[in-house]
C-alpha positions as CSV (number, residue, x, y, z in Angstrom):
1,X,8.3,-26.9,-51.0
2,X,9.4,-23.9,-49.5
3,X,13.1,-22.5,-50.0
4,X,16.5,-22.8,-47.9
5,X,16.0,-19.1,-47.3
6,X,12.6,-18.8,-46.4
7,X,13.5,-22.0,-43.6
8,X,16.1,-20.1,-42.9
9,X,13.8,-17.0,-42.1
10,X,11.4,-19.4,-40.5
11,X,14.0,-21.0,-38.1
12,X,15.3,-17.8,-37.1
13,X,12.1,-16.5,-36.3
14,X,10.7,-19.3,-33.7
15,X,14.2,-19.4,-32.1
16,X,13.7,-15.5,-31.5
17,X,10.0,-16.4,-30.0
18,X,11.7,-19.5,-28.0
19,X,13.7,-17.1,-26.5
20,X,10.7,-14.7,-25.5
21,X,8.6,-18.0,-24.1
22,X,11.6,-18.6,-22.0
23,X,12.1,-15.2,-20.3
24,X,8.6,-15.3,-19.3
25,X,8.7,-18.5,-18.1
26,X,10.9,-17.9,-15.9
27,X,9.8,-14.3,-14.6
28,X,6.1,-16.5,-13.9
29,X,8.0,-19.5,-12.2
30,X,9.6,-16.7,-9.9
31,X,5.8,-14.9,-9.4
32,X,4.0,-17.9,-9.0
33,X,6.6,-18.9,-6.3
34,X,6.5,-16.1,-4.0
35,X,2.3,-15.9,-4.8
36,X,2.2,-19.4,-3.5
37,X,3.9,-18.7,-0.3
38,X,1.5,-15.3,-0.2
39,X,-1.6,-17.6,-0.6
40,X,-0.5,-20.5,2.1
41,X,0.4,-17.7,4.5
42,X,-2.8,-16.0,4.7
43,X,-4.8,-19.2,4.3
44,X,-3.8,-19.9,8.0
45,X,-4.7,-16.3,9.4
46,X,-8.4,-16.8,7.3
47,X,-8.8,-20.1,9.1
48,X,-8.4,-18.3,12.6
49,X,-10.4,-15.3,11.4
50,X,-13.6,-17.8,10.6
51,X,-13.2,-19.4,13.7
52,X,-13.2,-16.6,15.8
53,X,-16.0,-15.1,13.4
54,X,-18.1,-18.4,14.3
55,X,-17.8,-18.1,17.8
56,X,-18.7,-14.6,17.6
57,X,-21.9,-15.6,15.5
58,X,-22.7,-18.5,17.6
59,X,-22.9,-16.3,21.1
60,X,-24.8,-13.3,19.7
61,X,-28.2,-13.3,17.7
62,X,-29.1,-14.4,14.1
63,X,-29.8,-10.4,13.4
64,X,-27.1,-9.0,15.0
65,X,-25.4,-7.6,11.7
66,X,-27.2,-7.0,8.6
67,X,-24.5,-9.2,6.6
68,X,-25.4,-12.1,8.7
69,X,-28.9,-12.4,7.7
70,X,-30.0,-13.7,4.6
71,X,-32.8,-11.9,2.5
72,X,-36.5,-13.6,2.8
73,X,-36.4,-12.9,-1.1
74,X,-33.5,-12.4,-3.8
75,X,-34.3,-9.9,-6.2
76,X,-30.8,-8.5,-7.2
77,X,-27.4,-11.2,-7.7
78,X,-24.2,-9.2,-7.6
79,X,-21.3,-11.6,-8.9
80,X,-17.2,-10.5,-8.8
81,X,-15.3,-12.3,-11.4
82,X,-11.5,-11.9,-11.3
83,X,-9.3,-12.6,-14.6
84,X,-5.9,-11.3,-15.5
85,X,-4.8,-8.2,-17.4
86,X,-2.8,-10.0,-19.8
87,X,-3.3,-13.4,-21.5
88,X,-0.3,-15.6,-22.4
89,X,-1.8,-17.9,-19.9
90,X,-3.3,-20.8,-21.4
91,X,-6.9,-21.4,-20.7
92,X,-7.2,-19.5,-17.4
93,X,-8.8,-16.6,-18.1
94,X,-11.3,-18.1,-20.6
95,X,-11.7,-21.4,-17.8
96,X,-13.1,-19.1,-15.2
97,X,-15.0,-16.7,-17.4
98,X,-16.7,-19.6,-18.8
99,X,-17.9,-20.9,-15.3
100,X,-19.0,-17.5,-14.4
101,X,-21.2,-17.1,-17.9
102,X,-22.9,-20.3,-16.9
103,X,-23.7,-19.4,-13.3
104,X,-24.3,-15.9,-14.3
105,X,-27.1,-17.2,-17.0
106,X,-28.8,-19.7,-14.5
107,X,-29.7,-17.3,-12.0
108,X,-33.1,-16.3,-12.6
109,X,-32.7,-12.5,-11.0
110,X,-31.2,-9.5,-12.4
111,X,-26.8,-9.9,-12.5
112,X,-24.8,-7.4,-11.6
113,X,-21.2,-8.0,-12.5
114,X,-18.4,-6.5,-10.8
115,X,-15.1,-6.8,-13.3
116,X,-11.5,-7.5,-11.6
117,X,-9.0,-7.4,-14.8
118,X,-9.1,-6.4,-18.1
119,X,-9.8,-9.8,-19.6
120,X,-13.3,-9.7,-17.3
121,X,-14.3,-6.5,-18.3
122,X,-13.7,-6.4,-21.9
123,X,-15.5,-9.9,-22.6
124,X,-18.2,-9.5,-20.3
125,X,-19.0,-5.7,-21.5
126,X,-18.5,-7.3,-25.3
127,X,-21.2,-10.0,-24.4
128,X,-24.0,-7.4,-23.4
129,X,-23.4,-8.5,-19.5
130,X,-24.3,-5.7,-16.8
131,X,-20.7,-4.7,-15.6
132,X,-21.2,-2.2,-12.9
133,X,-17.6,-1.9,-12.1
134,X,-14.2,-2.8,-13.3
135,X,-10.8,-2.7,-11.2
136,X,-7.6,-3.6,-13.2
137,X,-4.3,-3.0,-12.8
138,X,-3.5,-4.5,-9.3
139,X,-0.5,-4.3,-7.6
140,X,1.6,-7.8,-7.7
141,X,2.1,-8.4,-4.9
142,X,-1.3,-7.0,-3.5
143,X,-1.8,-5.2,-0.4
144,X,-4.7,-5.1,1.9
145,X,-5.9,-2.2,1.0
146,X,-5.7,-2.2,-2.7
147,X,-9.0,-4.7,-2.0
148,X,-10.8,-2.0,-0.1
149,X,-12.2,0.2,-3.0
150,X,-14.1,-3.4,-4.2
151,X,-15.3,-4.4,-0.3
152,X,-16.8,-1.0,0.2
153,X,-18.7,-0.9,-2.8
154,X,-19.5,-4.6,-2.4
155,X,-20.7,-3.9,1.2
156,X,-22.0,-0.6,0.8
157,X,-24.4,-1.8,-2.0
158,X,-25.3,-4.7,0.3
159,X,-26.3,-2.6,3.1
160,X,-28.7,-0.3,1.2
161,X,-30.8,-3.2,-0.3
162,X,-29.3,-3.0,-4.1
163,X,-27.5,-6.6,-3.9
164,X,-29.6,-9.6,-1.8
165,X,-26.6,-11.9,-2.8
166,X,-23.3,-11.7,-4.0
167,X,-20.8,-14.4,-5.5
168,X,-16.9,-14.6,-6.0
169,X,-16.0,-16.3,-9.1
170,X,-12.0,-16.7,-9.3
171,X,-9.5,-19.6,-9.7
172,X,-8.7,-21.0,-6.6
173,X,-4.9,-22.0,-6.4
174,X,-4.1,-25.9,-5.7
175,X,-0.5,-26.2,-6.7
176,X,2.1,-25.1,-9.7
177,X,0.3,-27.4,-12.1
178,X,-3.1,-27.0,-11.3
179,X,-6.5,-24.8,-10.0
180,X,-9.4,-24.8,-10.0
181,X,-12.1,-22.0,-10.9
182,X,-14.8,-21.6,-8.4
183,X,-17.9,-19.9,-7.3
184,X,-18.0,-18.6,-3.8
185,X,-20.9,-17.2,-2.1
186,X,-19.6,-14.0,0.0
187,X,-22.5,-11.8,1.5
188,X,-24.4,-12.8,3.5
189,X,-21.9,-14.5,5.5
190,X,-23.3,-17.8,6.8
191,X,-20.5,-18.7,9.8
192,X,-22.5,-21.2,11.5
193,X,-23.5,-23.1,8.0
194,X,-20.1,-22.3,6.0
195,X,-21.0,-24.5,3.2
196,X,-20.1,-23.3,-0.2
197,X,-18.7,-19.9,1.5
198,X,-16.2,-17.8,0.4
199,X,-12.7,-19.5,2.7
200,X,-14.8,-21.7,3.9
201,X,-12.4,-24.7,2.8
202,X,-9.5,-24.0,5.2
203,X,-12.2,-24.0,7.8
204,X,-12.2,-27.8,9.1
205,X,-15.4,-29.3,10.8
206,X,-13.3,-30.0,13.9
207,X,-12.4,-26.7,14.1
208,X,-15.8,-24.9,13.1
209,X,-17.4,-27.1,16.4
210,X,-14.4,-26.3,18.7
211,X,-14.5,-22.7,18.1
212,X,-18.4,-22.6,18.4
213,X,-18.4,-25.0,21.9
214,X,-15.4,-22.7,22.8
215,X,-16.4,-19.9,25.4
216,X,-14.0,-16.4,25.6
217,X,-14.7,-13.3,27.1
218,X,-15.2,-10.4,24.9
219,X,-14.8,-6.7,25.4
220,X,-17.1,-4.8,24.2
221,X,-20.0,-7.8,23.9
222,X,-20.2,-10.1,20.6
223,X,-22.6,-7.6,18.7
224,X,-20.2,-4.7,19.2
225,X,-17.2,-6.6,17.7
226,X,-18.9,-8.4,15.0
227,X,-19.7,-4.9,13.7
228,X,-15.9,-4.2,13.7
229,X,-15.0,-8.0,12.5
230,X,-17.6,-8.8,9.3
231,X,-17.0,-6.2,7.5
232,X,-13.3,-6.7,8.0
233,X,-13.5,-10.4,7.2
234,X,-15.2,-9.5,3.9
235,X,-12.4,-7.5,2.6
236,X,-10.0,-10.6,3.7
237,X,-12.3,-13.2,1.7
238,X,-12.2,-10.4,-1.0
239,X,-8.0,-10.2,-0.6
240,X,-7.7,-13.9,-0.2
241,X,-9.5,-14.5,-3.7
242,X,-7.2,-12.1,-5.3
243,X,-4.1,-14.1,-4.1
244,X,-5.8,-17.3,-5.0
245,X,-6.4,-16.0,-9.0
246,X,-3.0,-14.6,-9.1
247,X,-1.1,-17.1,-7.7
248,X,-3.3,-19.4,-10.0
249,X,-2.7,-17.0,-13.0
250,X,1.5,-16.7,-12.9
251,X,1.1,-20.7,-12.7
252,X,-0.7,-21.0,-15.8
253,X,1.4,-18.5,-17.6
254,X,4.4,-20.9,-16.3
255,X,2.9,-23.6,-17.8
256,X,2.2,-21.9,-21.0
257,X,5.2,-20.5,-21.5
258,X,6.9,-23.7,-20.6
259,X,4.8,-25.6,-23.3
260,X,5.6,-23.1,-25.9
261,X,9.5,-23.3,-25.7
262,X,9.1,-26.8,-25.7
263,X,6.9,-26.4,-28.8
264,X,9.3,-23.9,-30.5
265,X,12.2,-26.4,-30.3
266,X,10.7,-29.4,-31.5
267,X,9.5,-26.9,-34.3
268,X,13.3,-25.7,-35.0
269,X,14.1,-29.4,-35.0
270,X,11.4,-30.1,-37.6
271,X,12.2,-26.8,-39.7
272,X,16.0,-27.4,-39.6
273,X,15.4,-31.5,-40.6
274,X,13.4,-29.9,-43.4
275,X,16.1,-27.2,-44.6
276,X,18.9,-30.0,-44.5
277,X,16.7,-32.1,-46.8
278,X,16.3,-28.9,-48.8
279,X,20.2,-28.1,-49.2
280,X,20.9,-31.8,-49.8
281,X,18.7,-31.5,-52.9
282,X,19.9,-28.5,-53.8
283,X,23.3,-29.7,-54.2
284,X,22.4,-33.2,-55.6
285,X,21.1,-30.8,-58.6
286,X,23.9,-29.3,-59.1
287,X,26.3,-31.7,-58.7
288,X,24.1,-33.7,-61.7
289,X,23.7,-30.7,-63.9
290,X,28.0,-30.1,-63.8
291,X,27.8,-33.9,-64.2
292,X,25.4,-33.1,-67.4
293,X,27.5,-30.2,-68.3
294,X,30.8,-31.9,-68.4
295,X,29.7,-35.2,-70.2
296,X,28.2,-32.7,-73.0
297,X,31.3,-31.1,-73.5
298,X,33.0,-34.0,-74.0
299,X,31.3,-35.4,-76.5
């Protein structure tokens, strides 16, 4: 049985980390609040960017931009996975790297692996995966254009044959207490047959026939625009995953942290129960042994 001073030690020492799960509690309750209201805002100006995107696709050819068309044959898979820097988290960084293993091993063709955050890059690299490139350290809140370096080399690659296909694989945000970790297909862009597409969720089927019956002049014609608009609308697929895997990430760090101080106290109530019991014992002895001391000097 351990000591009163070592419980004492111990006690002190998960009050001290109680107070360190707290604090970053709630730092991530505040960052997963104003990421929620990031992700629900933009989820309404990607739901009119597909529409007009579908419309667009529906009045020009199927050829009309090389990101449109599908590949006859798939000989090269590029695949984006985006974790966190930082764990303290819970289970999301290891959730979606484990759905992006198992997809990643399915697929029959070569895997190129494109890291966002440390977590992606140093357990992917450590497990003989062919990372290509890594992005960490992103902005919180993002910006726009901190997503551009990854949608040019994404789309660049594309263009000149290397990738035939390439995924998203990121935690898609559903509320403070839960999400989700998907796979998204982003390139080519399928508008007129959006299932399993990148954003394609907050594109309803009412909508998706309304804006393709829907008629609007354009100026210049469909084909010139949609070479202005898809490469655009990649980047915001690309931008709206990264606010979907933060907000998801602060979330789960909330949670954990939450969980933890809860933990921690129920453990100080446990370890100070304990060192009571301790002390009471402790003094029972020596009240018996001046007991046993005084009754021998008597007699």
């Amino acid at each position: 049985m351990a000591t009163e001073l070592e419980l004492r030690k111990r006690i002190r020492s998960v009050k001290n980390i109680s107070k360190v799960t707290n604090a970053l509690s709630a730092v991530s309750a505040s960052k997963a609040r104003r990421a929620e209201k990031q992700v629900k805002a933009t989820r309404d100006y990607a739901e009119k960017a597909y529409e007009i995107l579908n419309n667009l696709a529906s009045q020009s050819s199927t050829n009309a931009h090389p990101m449109l068309s599908s590949r006859e044959t798939v000989s090269n898979t590029a695949v984006i996975v985006y974790t966190g820097d930082r764990g303290l988290a819970g289970a999301y960084n290891s959730n979606v790297l484990r759905l992006a293993e198992n997809f990643i091993n399915s697929i029959e063709t070569p895997v190129h692996v494109i890291a966002v955050g440390r977590k992606a890059r140093d357990i992917l690299i450590r497990r003989g995966y062919s990372v290509e490139a890594t992005f960490s350290g992103m902005p919180d809140p993002p910006s726009a254009k901190d997503i551009y370096p990854i949608a040019r080399i994404v789309s660049d690659e594309y263009l000149a044959g290397k990738y035939d296909e390439v995924f998203i694989c990121f935690t898609d945000f559903i509320n403070l207490a839960s999400a989700r970790p998907t796979i998204k297909q982003l390139l080519p862009l399928k508008p007129l047959d959006h299932d399993g597409m990148a954003l394609s969720e907050y594109l309803s089927e009412s909508a998706a026939a309304e804006s393709r019956e829907a008629t609007y002049s354009y100026e210049p014609g469909p084909e010139q625009l949609l070479d202005i608009i898809v490469p655009r609308f990649t980047e915001l697929q690309l931008y709206q995953a990264l606010l979907e895997a933060l907000a998801s990430e602060h979330s789960a760090r909330f949670m954990a942290m939450q969980n933890a101080t809860e933990n921690a106290n129920s453990l100080v109530e446990s370890l100070t129960l304990e060192r009571n019991k301790v002390r009471q014992t402790a003094i029972t002895n020596e009240i018996l042994d001046i007991v046993g001391g005084a009754e021998a000097l008597a007699n």
